[in-house]
C-alpha positions as CSV (number, residue, x, y, z in Angstrom):
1,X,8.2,-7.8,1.2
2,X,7.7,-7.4,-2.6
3,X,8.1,-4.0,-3.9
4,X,9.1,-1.5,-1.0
5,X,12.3,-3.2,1.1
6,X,13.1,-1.3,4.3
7,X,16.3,0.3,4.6
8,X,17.5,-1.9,7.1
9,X,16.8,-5.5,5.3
10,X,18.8,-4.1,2.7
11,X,21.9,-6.1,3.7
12,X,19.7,-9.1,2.8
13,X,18.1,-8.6,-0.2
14,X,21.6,-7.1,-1.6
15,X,22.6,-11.4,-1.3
16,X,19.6,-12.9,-2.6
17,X,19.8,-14.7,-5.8
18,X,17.0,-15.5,-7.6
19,X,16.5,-18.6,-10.4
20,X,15.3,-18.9,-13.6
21,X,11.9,-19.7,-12.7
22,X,11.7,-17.1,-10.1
23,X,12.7,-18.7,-7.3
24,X,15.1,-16.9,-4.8
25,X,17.9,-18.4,-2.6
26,X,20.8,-17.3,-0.4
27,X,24.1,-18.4,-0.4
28,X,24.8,-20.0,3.3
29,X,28.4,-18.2,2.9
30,X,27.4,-14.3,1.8
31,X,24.7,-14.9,5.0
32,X,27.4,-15.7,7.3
33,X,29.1,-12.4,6.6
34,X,25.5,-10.3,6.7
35,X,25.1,-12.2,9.7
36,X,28.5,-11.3,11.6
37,X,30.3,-14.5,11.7
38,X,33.7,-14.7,11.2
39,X,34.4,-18.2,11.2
40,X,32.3,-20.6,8.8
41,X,32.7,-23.6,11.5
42,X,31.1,-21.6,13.7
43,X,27.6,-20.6,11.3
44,X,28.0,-24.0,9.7
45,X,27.1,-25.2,13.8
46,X,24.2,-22.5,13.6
47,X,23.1,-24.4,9.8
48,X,23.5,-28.1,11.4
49,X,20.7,-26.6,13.9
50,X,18.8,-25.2,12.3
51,X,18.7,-28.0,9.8
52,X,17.5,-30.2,13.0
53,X,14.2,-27.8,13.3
54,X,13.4,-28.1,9.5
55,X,13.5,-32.2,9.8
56,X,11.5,-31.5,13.1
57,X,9.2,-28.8,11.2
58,X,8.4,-32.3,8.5
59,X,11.0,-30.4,5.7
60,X,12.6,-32.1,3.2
61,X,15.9,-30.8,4.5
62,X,17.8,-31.3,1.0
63,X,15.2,-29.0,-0.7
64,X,15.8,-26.3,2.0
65,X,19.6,-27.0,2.4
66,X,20.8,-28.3,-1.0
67,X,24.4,-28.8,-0.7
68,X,26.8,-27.2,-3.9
69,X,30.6,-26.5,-4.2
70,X,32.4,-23.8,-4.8
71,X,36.1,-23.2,-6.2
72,X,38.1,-21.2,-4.1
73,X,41.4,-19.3,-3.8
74,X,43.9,-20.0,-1.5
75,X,47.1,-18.3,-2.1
76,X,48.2,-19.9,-5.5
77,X,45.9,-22.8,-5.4
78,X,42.2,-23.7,-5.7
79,X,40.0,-25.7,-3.5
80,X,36.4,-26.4,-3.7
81,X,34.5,-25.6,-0.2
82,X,31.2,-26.7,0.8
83,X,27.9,-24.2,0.5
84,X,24.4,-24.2,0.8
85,X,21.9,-22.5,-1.3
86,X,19.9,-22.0,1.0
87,X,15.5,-21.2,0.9
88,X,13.6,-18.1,2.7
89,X,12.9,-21.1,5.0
90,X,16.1,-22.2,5.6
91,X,17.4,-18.9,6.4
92,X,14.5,-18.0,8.5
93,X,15.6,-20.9,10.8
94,X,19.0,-19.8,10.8
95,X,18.5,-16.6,11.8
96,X,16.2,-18.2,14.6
97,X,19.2,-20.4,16.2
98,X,21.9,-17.4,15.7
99,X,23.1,-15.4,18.3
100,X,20.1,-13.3,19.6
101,X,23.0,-10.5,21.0
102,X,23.8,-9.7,17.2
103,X,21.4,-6.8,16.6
104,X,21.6,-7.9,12.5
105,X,20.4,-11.1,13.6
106,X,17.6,-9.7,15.4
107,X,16.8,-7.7,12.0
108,X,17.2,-11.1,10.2
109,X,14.6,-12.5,12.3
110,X,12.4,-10.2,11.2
111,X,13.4,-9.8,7.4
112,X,12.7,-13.8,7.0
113,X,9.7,-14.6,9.2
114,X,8.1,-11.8,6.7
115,X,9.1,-13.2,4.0
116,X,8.7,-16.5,4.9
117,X,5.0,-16.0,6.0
118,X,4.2,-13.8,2.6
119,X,5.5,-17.1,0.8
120,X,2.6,-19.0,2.8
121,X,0.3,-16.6,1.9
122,X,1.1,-17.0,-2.0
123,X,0.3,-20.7,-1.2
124,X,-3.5,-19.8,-0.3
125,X,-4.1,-17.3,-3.1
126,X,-7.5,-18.0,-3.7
127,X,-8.4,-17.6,-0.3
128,X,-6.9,-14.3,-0.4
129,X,-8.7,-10.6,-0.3
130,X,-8.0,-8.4,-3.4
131,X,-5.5,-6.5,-1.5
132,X,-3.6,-9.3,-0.4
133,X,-3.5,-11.1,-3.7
134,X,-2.2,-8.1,-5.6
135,X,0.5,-8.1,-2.8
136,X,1.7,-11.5,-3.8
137,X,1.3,-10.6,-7.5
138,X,3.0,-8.0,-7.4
139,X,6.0,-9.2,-5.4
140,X,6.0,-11.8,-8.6
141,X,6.6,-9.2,-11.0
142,X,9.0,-7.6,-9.1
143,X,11.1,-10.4,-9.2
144,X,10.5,-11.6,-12.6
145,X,11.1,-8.0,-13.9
146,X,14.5,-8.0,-12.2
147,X,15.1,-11.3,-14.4
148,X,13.6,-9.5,-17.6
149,X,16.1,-6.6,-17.1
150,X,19.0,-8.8,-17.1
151,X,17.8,-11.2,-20.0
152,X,16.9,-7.8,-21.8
153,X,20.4,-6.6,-21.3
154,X,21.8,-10.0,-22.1
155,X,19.9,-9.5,-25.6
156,X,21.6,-6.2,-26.2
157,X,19.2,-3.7,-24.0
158,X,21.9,-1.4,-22.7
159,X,21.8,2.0,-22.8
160,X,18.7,3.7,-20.5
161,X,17.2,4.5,-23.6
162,X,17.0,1.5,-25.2
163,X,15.8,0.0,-21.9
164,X,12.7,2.7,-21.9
165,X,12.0,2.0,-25.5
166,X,11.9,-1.7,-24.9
167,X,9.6,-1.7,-21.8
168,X,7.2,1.0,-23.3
169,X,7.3,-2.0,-26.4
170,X,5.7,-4.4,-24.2
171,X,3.0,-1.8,-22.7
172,X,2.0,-0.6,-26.1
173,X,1.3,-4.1,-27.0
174,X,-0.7,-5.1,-24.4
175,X,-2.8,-2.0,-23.8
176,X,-3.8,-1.2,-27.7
177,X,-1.3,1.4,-28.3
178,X,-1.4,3.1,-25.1
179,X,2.2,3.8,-23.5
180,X,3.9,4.4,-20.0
181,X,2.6,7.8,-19.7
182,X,-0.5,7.5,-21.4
183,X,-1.4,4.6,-19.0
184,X,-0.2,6.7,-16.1
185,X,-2.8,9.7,-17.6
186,X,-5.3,7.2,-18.1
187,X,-5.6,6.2,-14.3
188,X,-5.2,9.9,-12.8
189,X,-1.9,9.5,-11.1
190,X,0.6,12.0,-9.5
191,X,3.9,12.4,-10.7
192,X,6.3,9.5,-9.3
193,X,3.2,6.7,-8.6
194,X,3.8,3.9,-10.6
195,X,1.0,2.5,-12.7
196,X,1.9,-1.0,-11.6
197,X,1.4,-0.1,-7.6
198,X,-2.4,0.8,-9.0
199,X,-3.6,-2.4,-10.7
200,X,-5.7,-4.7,-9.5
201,X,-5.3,-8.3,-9.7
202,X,-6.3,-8.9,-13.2
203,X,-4.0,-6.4,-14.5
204,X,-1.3,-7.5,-12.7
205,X,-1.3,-11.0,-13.8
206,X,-1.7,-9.6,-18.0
207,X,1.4,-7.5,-17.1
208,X,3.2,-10.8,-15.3
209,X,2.4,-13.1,-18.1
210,X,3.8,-10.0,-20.6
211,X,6.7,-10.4,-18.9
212,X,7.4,-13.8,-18.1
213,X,6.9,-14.8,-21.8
214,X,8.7,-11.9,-22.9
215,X,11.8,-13.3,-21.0
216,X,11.7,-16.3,-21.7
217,X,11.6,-15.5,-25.6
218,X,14.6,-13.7,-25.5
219,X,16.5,-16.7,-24.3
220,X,14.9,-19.5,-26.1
221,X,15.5,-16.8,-29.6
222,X,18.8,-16.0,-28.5
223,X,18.1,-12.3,-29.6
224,X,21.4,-10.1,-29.3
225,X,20.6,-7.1,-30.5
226,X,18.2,-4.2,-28.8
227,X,15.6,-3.7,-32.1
228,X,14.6,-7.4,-32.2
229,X,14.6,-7.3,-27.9
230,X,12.2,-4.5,-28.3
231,X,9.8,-5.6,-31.2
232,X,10.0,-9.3,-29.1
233,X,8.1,-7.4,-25.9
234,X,6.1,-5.4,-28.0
235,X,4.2,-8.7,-30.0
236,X,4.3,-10.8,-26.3
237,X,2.6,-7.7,-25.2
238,X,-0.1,-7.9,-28.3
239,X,-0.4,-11.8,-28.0
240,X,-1.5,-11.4,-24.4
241,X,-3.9,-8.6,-25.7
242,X,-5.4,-10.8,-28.3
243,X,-5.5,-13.8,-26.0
244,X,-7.5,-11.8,-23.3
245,X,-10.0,-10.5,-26.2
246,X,-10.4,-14.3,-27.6
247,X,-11.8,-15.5,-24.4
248,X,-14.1,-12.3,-23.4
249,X,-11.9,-10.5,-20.8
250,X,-12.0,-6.9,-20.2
251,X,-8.9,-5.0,-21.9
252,X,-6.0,-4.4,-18.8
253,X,-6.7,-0.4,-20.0
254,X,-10.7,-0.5,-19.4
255,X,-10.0,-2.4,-15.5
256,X,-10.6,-0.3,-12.6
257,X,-7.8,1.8,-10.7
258,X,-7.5,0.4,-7.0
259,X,-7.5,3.2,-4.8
260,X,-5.3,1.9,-2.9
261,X,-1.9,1.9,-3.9
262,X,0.5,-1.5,-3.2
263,X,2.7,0.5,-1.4
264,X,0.1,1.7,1.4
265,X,-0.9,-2.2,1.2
266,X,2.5,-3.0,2.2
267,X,3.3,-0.3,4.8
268,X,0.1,-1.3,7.0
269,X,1.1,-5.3,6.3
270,X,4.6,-4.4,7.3
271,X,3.9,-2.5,10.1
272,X,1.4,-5.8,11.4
273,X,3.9,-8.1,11.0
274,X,7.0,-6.4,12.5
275,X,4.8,-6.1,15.4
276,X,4.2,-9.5,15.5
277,X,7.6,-10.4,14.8
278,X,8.9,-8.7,17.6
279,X,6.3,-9.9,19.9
280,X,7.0,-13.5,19.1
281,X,3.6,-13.9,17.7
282,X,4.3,-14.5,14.6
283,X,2.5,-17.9,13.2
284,X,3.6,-19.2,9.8
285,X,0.5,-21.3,9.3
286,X,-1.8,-18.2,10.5
């Protein structure tokens, strides 16, 4: 579930956190409420469960439930409590010892055996289909674009303008000169397609390493100011280029234009696995 989140898993993906390295994680307590539960001895019951299945599944269970503390308020005083950051695994257990009469647990079901099974098929790449592996990459990018945007506003990328002007940076770099809407022209699409649905693989993984290195250059510089954010992407974006031309590859610009867009990729692979899902035929090692 990269790119295109149904409606209805939106209650999840509003509480998912996501690290530094791109890794995402819920927090046990913001799932409880999603989930319906009132009381946290109650979901921490439904944790201790589900924690059982992941040592039975041959989990590390402090990897999938690490423990942390938070401070919290309690009329004029502090207290620390106990939560769990808690992996797309973890809470795909969870969700499969909650109560089956909640109809958000039924959804949550759903929302984590997809995402859990899409993280599975990341771990097989290379034995992936083009389709499929854009999928993965592309779910990548979405995620490390969300932690660009906040580095880049971190940096002094503010206003919506100075966001467009910093992104179209990095694009000029890494395609020669060519911007947003001259890429867009370039690969013949309609008004509102997005020219990172319509990359192929190789594209996609220029773009992710544009970004990746782009955000973490802005930390490691400390930039705090939007003109030195912007040139930053801009000569990531030609570094990538150069390294691309050193070793022989085709330029991202001259790489064929998948017909197929990542969002119909998705639709049909959501539509698949839903069904599966909700049959209970679902594998996560299929």
């Amino acid at each position: 579930m990269s790119n295109l989140v149904a409606k209805e898993y939106k209650c999840f993906e509003d509480i998912k956190h996501i690290k530094e390295d791109g890794t995402e994680y819920w927090f046990a307590r913001e799932l409880s409420t999603v989930l319906d539960y009132n009381k946290w001895e109650n979901f921490h019951k439904v944790i201790k469960r589900a924690m059982i299945a992941c040592k039975n599944s041959g989990h590390d269970i402090t990897c999938d439930f690490p423990e942390v503390r938070k401070i919290v308020k309690a009329g004029a005083t502090e207290k620390p409590v106990l939560d769990y950051e808690l992996t797309r695994y973890a809470c795909y257990l969870i969700v499969q010892n909650g109560d089956p009469r909640k109809e958000v647990i039924a959804l949550g079901q759903t929302y984590f055996a997809i995402q859990t099974y899409r993280q599975e098929v990341a771990d097989r790449f290379n034995q992936l289909d083009e389709d499929s592996r854009r999928l993965v990459v592309r779910g990548d990018i979405k995620q490390w674009n969300q932690l660009l945007a906040e580095t880049a506003r971190n940096a002094g990328v503010i206003t919506n303008e100075e966001f467009a002007i910093f992104q179209n940076a990095g694009y000029i770099g890494l395609y020669g000169g060519l911007d947003v809407e001259d890429i867009h022209k370039r690969k013949g699409l309609a008004v509102g397609q997005k020219i990172l649905d319509y990359m192929g693989t190789t594209e996609l993984i220029a773009n992710l390493f544009r970004i990746s290195q782009t955000e973490e250059k802005l930390r490691k510089d400390k930039v705090d100011n939007a003109e030195t954010a912007t040139k930053v992407h801009n000569t990531v974006g030609r570094e990538v280029r150069k390294a691309i031309e050193e070793i022989g590859g085709t330029m991202p610009e001259d790489l064929p234009t998948p017909e197929k867009s990542i969002a119909q990729i998705e639709k049909e692979q959501m539509q698949r696995l839903k069904k599966k899902a909700k049959e209970g035929t679902l594998m996560l090692d299929e």
